[in-house]
PyMOL Python script that loads the backbone (N, CA, C, O; Angstrom):
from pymol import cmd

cmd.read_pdbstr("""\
ATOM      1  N   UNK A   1     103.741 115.093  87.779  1.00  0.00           N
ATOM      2  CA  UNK A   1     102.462 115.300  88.443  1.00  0.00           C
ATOM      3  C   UNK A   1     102.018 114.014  89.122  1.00  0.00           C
ATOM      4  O   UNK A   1     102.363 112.884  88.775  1.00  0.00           O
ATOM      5  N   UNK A   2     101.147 114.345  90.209  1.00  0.00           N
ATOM      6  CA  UNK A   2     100.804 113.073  90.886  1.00  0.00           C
ATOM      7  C   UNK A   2      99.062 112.412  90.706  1.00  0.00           C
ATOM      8  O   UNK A   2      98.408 111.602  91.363  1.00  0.00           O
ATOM      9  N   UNK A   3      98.803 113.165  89.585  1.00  0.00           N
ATOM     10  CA  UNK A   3      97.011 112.619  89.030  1.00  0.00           C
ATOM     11  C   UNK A   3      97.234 112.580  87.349  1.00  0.00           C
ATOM     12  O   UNK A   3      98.062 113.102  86.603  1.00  0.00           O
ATOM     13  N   UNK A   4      95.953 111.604  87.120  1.00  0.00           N
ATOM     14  CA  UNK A   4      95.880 111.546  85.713  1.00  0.00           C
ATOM     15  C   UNK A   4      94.969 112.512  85.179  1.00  0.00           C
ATOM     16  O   UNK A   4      93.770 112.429  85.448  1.00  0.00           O
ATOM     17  N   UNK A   5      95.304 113.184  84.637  1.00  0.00           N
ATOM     18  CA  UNK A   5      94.611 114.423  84.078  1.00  0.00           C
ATOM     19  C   UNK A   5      93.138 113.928  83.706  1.00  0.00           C
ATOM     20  O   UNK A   5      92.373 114.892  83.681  1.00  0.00           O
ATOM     21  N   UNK A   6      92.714 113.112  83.506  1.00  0.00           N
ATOM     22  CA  UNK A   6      90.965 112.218  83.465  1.00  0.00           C
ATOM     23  C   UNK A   6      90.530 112.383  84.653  1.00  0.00           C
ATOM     24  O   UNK A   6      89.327 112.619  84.761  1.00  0.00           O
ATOM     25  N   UNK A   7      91.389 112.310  85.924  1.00  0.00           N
ATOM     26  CA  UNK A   7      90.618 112.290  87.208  1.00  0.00           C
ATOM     27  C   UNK A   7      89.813 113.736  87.730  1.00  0.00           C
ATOM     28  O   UNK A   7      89.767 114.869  87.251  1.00  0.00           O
ATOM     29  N   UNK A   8      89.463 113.371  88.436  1.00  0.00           N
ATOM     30  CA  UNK A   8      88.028 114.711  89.023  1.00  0.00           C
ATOM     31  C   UNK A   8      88.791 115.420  89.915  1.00  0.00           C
ATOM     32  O   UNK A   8      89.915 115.130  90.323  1.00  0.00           O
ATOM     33  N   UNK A   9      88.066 116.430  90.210  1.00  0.00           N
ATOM     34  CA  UNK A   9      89.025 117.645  91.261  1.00  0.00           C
ATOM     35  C   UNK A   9      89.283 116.997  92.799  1.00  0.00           C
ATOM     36  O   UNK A   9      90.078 117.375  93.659  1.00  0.00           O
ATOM     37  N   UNK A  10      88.249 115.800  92.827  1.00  0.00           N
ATOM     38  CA  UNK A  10      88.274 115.491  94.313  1.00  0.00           C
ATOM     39  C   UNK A  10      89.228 114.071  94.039  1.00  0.00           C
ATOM     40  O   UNK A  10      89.498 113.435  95.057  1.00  0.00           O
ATOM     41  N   UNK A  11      89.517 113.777  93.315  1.00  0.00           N
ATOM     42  CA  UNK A  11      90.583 112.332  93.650  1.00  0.00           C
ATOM     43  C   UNK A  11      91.988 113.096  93.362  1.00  0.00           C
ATOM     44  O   UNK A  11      92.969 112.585  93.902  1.00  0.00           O
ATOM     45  N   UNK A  12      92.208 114.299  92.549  1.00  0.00           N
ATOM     46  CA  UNK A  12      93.642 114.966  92.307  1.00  0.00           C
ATOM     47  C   UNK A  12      93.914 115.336  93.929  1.00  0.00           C
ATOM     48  O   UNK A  12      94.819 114.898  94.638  1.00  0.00           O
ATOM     49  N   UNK A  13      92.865 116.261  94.283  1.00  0.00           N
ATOM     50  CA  UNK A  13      93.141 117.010  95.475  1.00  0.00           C
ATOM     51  C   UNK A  13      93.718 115.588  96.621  1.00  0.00           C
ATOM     52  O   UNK A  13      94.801 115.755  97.183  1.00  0.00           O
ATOM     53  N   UNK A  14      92.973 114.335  96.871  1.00  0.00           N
ATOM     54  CA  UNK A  14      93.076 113.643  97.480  1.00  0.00           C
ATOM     55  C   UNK A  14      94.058 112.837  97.362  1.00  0.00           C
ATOM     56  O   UNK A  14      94.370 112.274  98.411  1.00  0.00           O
ATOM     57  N   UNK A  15      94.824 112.511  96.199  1.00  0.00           N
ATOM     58  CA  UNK A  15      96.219 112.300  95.619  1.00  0.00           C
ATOM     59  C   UNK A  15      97.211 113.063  96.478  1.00  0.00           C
ATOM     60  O   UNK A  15      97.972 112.483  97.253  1.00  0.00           O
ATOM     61  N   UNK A  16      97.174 114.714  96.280  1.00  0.00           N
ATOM     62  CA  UNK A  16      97.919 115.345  96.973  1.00  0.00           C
ATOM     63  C   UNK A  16      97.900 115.521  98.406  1.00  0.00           C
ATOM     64  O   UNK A  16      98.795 115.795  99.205  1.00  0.00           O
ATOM     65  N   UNK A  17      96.790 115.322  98.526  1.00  0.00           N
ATOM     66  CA  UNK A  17      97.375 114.965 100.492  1.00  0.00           C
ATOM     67  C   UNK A  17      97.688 114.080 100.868  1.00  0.00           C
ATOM     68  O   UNK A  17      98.130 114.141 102.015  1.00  0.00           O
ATOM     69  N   UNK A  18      97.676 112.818 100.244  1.00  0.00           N
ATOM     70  CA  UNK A  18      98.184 111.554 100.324  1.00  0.00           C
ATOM     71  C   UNK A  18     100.042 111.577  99.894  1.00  0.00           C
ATOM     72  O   UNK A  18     100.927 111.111 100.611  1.00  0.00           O
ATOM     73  N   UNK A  19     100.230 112.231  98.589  1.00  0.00           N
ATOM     74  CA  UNK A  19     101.545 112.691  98.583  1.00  0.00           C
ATOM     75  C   UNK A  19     101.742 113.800  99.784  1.00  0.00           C
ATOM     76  O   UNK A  19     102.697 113.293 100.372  1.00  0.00           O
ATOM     77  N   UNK A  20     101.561 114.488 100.198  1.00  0.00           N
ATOM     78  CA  UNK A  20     101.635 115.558 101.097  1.00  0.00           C
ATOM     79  C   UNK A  20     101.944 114.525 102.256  1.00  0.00           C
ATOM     80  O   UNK A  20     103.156 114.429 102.444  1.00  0.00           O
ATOM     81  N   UNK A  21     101.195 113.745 103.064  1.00  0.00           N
ATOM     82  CA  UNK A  21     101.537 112.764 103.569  1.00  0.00           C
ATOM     83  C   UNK A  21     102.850 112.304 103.562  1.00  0.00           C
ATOM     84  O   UNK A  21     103.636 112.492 104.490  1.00  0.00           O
ATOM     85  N   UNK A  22     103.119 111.664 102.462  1.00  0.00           N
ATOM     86  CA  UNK A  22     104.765 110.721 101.742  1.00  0.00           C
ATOM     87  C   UNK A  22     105.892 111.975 102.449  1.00  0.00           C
ATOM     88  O   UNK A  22     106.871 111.839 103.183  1.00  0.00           O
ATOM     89  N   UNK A  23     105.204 113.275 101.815  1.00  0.00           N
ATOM     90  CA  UNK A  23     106.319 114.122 101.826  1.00  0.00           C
ATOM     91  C   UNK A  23     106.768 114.441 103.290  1.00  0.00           C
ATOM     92  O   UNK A  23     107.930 114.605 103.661  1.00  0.00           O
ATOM     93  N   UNK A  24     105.515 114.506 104.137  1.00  0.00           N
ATOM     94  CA  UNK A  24     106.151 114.926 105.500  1.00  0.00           C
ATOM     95  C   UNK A  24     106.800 113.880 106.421  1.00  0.00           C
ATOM     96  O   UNK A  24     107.690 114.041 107.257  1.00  0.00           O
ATOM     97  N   UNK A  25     105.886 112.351 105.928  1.00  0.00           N
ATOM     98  CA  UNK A  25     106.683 111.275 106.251  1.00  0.00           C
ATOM     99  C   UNK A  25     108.554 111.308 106.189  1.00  0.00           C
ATOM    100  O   UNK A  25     109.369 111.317 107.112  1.00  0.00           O
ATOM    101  N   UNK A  26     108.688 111.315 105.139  1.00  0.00           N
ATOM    102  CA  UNK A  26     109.974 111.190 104.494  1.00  0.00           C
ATOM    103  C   UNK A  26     111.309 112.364 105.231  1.00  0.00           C
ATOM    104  O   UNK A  26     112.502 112.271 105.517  1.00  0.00           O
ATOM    105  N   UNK A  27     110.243 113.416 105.290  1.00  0.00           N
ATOM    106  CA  UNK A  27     111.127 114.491 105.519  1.00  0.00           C
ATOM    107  C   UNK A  27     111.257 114.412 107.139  1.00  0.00           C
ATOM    108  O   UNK A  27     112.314 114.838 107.605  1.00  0.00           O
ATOM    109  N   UNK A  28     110.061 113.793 108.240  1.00  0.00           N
ATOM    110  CA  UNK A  28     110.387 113.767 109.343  1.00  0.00           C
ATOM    111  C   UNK A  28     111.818 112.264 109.654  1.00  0.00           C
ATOM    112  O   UNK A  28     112.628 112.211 110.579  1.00  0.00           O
ATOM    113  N   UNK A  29     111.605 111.130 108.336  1.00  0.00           N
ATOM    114  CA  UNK A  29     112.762 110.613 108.617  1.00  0.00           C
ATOM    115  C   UNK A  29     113.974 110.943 108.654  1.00  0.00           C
ATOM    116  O   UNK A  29     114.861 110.479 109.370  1.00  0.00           O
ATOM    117  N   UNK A  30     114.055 112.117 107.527  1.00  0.00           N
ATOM    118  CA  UNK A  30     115.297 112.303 107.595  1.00  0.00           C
ATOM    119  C   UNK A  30     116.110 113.100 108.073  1.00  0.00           C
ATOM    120  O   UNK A  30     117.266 113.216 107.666  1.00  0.00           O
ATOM    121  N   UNK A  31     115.316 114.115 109.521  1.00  0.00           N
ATOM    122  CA  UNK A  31     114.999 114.445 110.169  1.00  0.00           C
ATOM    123  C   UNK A  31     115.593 114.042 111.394  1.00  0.00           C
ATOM    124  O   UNK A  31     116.264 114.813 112.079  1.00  0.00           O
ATOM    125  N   UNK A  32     115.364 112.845 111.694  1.00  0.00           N
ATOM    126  CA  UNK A  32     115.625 111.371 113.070  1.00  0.00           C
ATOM    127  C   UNK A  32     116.718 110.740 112.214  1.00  0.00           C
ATOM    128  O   UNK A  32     117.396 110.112 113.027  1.00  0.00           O
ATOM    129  N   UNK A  33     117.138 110.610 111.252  1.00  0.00           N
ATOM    130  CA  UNK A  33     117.904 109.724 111.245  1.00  0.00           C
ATOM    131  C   UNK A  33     119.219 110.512 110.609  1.00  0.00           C
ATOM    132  O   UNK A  33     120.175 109.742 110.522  1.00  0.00           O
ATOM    133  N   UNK A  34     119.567 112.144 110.041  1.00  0.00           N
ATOM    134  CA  UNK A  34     120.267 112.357 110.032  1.00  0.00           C
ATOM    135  C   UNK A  34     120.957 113.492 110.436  1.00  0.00           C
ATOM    136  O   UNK A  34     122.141 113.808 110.321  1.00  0.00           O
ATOM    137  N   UNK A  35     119.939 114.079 110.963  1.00  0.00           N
ATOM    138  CA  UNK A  35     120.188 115.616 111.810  1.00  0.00           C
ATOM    139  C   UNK A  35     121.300 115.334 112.950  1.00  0.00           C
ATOM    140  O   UNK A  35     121.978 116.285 113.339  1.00  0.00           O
ATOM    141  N   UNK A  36     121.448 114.388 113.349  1.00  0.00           N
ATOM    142  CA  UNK A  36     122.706 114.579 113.994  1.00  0.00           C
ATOM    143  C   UNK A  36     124.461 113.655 113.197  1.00  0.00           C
ATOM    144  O   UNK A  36     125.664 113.787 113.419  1.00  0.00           O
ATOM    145  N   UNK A  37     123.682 112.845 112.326  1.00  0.00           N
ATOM    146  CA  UNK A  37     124.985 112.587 111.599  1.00  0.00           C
ATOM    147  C   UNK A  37     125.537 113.767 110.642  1.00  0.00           C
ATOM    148  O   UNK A  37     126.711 113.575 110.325  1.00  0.00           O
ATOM    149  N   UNK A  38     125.110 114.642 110.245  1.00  0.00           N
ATOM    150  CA  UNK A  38     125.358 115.399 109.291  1.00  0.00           C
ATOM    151  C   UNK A  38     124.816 117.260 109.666  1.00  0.00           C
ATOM    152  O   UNK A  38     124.243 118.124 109.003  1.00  0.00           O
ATOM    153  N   UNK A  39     125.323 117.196 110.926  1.00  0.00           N
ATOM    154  CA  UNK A  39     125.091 118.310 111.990  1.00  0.00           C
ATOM    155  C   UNK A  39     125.866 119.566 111.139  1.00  0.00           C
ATOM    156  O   UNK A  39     125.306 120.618 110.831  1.00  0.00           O
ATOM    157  N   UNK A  40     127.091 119.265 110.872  1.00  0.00           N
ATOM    158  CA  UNK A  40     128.010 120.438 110.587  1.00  0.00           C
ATOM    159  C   UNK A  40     127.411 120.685 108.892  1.00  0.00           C
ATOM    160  O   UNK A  40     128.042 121.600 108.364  1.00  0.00           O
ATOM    161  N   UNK A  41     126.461 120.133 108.062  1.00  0.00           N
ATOM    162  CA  UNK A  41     125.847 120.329 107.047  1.00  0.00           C
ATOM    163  C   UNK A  41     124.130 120.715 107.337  1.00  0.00           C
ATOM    164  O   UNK A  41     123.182 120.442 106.601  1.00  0.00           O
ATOM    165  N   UNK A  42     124.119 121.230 108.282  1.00  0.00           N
ATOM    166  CA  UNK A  42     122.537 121.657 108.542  1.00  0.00           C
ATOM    167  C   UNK A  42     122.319 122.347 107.655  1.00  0.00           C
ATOM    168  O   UNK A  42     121.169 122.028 107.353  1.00  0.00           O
ATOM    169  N   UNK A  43     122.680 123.245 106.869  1.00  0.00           N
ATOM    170  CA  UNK A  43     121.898 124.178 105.661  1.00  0.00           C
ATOM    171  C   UNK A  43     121.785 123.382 104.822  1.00  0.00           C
ATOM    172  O   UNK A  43     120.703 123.341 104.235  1.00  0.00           O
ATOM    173  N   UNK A  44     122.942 122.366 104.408  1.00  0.00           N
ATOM    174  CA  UNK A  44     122.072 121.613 103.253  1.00  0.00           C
ATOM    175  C   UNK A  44     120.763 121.132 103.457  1.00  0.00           C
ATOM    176  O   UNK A  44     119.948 121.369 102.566  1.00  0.00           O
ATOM    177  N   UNK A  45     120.381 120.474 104.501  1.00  0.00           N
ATOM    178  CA  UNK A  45     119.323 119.705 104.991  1.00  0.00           C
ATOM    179  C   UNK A  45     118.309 120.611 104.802  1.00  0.00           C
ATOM    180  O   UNK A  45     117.402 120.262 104.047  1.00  0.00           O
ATOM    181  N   UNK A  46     118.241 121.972 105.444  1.00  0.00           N
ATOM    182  CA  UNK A  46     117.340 123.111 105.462  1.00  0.00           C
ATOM    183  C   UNK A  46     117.162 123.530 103.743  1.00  0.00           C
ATOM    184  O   UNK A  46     116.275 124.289 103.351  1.00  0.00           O
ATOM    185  N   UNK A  47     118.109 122.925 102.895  1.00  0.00           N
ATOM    186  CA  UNK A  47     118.040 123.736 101.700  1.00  0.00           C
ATOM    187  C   UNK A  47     117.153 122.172 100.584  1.00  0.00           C
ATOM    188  O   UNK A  47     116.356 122.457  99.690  1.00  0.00           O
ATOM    189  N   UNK A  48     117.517 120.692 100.905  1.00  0.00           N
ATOM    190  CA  UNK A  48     116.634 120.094 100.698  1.00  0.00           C
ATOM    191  C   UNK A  48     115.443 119.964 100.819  1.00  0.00           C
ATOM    192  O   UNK A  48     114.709 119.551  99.921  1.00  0.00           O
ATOM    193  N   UNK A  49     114.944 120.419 102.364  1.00  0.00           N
ATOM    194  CA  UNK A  49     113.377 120.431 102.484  1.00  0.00           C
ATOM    195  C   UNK A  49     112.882 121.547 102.026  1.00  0.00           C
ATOM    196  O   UNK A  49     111.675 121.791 102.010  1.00  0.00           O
ATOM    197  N   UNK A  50     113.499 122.076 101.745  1.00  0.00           N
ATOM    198  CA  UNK A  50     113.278 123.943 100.732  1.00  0.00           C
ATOM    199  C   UNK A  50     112.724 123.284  99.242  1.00  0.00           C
ATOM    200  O   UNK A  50     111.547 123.227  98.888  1.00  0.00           O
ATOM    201  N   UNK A  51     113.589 122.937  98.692  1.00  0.00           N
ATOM    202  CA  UNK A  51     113.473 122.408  97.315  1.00  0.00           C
ATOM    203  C   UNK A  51     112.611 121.516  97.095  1.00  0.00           C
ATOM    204  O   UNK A  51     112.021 121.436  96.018  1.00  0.00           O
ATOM    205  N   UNK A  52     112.370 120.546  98.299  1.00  0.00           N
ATOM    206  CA  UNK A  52     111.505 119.339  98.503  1.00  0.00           C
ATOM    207  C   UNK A  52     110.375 120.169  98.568  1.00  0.00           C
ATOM    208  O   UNK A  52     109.480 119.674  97.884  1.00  0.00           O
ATOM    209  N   UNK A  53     110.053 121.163  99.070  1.00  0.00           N
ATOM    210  CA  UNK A  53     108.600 121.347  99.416  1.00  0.00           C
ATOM    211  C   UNK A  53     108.197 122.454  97.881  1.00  0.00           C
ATOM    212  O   UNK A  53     107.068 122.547  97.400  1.00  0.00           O
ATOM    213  N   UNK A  54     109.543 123.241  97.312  1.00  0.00           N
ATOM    214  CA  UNK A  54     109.090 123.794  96.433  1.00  0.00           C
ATOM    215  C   UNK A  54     108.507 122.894  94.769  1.00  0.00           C
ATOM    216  O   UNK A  54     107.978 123.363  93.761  1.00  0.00           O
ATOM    217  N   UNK A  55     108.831 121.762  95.056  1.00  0.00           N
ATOM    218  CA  UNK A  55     109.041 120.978  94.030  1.00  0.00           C
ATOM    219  C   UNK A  55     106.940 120.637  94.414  1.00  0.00           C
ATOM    220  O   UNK A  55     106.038 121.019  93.668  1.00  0.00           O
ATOM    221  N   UNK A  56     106.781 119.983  95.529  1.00  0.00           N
ATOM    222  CA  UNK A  56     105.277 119.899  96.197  1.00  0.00           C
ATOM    223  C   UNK A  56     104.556 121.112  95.521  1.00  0.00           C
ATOM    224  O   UNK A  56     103.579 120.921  94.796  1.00  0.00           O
ATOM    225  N   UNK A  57     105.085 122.450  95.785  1.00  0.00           N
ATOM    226  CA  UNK A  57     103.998 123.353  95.279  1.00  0.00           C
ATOM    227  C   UNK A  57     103.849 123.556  94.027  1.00  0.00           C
ATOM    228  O   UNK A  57     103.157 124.501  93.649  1.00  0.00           O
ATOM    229  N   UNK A  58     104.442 122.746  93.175  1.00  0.00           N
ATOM    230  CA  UNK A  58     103.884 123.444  91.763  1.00  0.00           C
ATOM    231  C   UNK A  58     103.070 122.173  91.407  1.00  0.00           C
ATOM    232  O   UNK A  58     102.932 122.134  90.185  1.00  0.00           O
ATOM    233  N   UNK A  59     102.337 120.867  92.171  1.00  0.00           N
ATOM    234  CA  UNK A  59     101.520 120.791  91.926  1.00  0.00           C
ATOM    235  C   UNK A  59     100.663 120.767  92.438  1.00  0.00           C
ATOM    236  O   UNK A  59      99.661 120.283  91.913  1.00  0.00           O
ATOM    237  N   UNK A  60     100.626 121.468  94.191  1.00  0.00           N
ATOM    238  CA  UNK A  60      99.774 122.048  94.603  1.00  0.00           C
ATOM    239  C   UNK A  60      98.976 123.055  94.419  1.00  0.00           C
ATOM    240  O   UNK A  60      97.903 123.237  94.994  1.00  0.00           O
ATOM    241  N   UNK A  61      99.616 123.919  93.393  1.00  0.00           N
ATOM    242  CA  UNK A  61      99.050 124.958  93.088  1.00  0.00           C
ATOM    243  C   UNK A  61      98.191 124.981  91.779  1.00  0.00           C
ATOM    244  O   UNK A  61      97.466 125.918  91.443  1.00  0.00           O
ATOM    245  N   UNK A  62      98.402 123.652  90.996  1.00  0.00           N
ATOM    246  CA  UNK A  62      97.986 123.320  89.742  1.00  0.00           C
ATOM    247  C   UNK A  62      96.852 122.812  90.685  1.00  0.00           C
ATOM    248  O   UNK A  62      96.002 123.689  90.844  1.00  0.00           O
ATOM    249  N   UNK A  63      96.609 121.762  91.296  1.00  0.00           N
ATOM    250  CA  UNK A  63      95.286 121.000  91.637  1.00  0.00           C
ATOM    251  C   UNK A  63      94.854 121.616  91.932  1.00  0.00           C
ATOM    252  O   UNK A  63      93.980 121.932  91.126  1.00  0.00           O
ATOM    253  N   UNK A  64      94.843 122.495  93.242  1.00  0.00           N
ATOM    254  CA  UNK A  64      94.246 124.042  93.711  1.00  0.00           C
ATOM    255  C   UNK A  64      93.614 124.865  92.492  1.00  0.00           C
ATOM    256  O   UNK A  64      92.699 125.673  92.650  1.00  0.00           O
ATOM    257  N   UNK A  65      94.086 124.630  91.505  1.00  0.00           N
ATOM    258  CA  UNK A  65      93.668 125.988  90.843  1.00  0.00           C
ATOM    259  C   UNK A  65      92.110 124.893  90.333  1.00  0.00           C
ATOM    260  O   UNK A  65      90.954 125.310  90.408  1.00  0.00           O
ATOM    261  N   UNK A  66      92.531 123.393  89.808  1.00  0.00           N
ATOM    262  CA  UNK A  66      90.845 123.133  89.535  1.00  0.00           C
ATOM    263  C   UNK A  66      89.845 122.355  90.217  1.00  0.00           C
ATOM    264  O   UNK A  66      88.997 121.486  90.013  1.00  0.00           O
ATOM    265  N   UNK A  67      90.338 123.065  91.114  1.00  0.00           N
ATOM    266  CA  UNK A  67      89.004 122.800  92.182  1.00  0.00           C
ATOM    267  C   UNK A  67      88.072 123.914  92.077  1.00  0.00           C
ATOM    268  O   UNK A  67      88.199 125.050  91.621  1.00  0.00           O
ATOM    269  N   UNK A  68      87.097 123.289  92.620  1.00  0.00           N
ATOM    270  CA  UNK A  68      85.647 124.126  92.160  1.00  0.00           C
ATOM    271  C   UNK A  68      85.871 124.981  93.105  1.00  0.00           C
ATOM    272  O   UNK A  68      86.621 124.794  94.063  1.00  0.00           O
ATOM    273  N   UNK A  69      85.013 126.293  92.799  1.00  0.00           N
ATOM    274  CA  UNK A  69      85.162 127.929  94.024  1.00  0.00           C
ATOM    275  C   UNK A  69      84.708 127.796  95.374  1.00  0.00           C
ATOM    276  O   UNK A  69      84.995 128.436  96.385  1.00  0.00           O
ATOM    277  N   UNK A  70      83.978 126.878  95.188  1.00  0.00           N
ATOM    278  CA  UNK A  70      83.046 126.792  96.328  1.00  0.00           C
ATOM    279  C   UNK A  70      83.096 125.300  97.277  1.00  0.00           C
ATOM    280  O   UNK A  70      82.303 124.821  98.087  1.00  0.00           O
ATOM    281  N   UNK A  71      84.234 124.908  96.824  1.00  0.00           N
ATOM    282  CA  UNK A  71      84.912 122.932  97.170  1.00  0.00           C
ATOM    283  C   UNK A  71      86.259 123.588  98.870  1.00  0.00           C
ATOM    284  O   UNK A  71      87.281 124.238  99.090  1.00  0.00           O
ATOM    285  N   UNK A  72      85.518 123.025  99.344  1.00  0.00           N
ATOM    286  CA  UNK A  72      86.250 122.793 101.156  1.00  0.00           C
ATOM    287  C   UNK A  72      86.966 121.736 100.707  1.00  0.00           C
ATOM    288  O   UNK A  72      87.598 121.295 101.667  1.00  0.00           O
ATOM    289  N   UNK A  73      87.213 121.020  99.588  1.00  0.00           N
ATOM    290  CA  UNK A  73      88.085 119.613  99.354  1.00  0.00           C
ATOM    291  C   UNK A  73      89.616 119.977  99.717  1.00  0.00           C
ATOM    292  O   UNK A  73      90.420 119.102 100.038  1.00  0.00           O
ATOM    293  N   UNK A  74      89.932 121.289  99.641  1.00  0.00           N
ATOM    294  CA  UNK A  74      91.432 121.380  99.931  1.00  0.00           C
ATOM    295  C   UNK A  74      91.588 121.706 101.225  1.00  0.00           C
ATOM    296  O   UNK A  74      92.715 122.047 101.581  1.00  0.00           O
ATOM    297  N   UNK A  75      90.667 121.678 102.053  1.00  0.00           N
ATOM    298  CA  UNK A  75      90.868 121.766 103.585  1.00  0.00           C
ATOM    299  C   UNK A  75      91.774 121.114 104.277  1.00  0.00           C
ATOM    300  O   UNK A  75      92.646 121.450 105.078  1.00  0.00           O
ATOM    301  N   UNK A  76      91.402 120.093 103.815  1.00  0.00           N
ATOM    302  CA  UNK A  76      92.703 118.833 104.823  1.00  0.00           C
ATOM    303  C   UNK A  76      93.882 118.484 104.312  1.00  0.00           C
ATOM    304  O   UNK A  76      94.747 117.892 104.957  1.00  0.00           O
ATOM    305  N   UNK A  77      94.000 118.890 102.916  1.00  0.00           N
ATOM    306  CA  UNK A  77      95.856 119.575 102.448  1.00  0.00           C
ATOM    307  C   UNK A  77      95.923 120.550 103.346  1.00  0.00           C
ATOM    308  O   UNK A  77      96.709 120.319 104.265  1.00  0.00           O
ATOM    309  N   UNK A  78      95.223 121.810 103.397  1.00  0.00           N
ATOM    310  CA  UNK A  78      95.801 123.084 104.445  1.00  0.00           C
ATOM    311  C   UNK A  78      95.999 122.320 105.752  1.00  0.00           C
ATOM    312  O   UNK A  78      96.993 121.796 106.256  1.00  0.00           O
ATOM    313  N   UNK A  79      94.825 122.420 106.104  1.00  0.00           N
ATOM    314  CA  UNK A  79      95.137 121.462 107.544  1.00  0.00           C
ATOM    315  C   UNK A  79      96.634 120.479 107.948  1.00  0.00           C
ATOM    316  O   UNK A  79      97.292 120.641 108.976  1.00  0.00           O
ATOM    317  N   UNK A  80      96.896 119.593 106.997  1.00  0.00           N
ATOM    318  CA  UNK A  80      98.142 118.696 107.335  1.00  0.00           C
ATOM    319  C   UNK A  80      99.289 119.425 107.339  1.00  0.00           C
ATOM    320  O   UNK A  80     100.012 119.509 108.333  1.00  0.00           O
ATOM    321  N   UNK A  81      99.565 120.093 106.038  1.00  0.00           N
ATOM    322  CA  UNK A  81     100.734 121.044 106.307  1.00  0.00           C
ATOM    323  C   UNK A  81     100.970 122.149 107.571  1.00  0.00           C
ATOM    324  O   UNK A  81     102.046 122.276 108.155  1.00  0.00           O
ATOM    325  N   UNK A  82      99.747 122.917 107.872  1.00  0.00           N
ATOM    326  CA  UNK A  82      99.804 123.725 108.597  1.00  0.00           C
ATOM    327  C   UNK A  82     100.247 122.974 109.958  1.00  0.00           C
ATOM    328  O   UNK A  82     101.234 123.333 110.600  1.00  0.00           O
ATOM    329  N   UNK A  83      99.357 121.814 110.360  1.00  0.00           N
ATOM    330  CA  UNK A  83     100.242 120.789 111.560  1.00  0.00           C
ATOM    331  C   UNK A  83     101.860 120.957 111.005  1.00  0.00           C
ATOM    332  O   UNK A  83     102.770 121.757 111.223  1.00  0.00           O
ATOM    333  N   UNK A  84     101.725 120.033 110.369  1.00  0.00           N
ATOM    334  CA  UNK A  84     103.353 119.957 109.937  1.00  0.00           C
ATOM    335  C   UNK A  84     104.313 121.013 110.146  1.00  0.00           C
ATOM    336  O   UNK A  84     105.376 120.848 110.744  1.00  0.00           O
ATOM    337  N   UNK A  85     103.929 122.077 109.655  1.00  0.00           N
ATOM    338  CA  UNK A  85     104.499 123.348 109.684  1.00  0.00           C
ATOM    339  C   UNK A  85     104.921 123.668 111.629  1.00  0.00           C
ATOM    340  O   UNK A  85     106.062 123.753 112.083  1.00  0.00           O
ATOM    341  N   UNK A  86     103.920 123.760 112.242  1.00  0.00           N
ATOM    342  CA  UNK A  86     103.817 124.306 113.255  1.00  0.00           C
ATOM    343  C   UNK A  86     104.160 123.863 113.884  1.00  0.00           C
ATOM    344  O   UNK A  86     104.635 124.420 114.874  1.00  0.00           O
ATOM    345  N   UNK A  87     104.139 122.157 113.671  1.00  0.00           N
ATOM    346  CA  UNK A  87     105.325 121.081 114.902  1.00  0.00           C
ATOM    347  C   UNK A  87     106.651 121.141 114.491  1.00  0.00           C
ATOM    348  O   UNK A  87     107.490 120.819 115.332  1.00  0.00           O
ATOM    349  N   UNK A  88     107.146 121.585 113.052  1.00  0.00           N
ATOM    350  CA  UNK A  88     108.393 121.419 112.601  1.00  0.00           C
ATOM    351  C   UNK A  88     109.323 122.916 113.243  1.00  0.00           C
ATOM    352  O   UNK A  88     110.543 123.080 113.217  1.00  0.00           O
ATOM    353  N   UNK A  89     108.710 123.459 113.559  1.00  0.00           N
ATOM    354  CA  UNK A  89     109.288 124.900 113.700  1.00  0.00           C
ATOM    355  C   UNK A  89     109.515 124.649 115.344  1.00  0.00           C
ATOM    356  O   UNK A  89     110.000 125.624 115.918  1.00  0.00           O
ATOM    357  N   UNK A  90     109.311 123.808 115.946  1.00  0.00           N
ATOM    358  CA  UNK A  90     109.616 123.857 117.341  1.00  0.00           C
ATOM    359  C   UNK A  90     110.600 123.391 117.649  1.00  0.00           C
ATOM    360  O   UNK A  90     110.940 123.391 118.832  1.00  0.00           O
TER     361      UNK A  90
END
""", "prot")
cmd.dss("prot")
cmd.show_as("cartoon", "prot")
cmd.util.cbc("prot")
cmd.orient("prot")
């Protein structure tokens, strides 16, 4: 996990978009720096950022769950991914 279970719903949530961050960082490097060395292995690559991002949601879905009902704090996690998402698919 990427919070200390003492912390409040708004520094976990803010943890994870900051990792969310790391993650899309990382994944657009490797991205540029190996999508064409390792061309004839494209599914692996497609099957790392699979695992990479499924590994992200289980503690996205934990912080998500304790946030308050009525907290917009997870807005700008949706927000970054959904960029991410929508430039990566092009």
């Amino acid at each position: 996990t990427v919070y200390n279970s003492d912390d409040s719903p708004r520094k976990k949530i803010d943890d994870l978009i900051h990792l969310g961050e790391l993650c899309i960082e990382l994944l657009q490097q490797d991205e540029e720096h190996y999508n064409e060395a390792f061309k004839q292995y494209q599914d692996l690559l497609i099957e790392h950022e699979e695992i990479f991002w499924s590994l992200f949601a289980v503690d996205m879905e934990h912080v998500i769950d304790q946030q308050p009902v009525e907290s917009w704090d997870s807005f700008p996690l949706f927000q970054l991914l959904n960029d991410y998402l929508r430039n990566h698919s092009k």
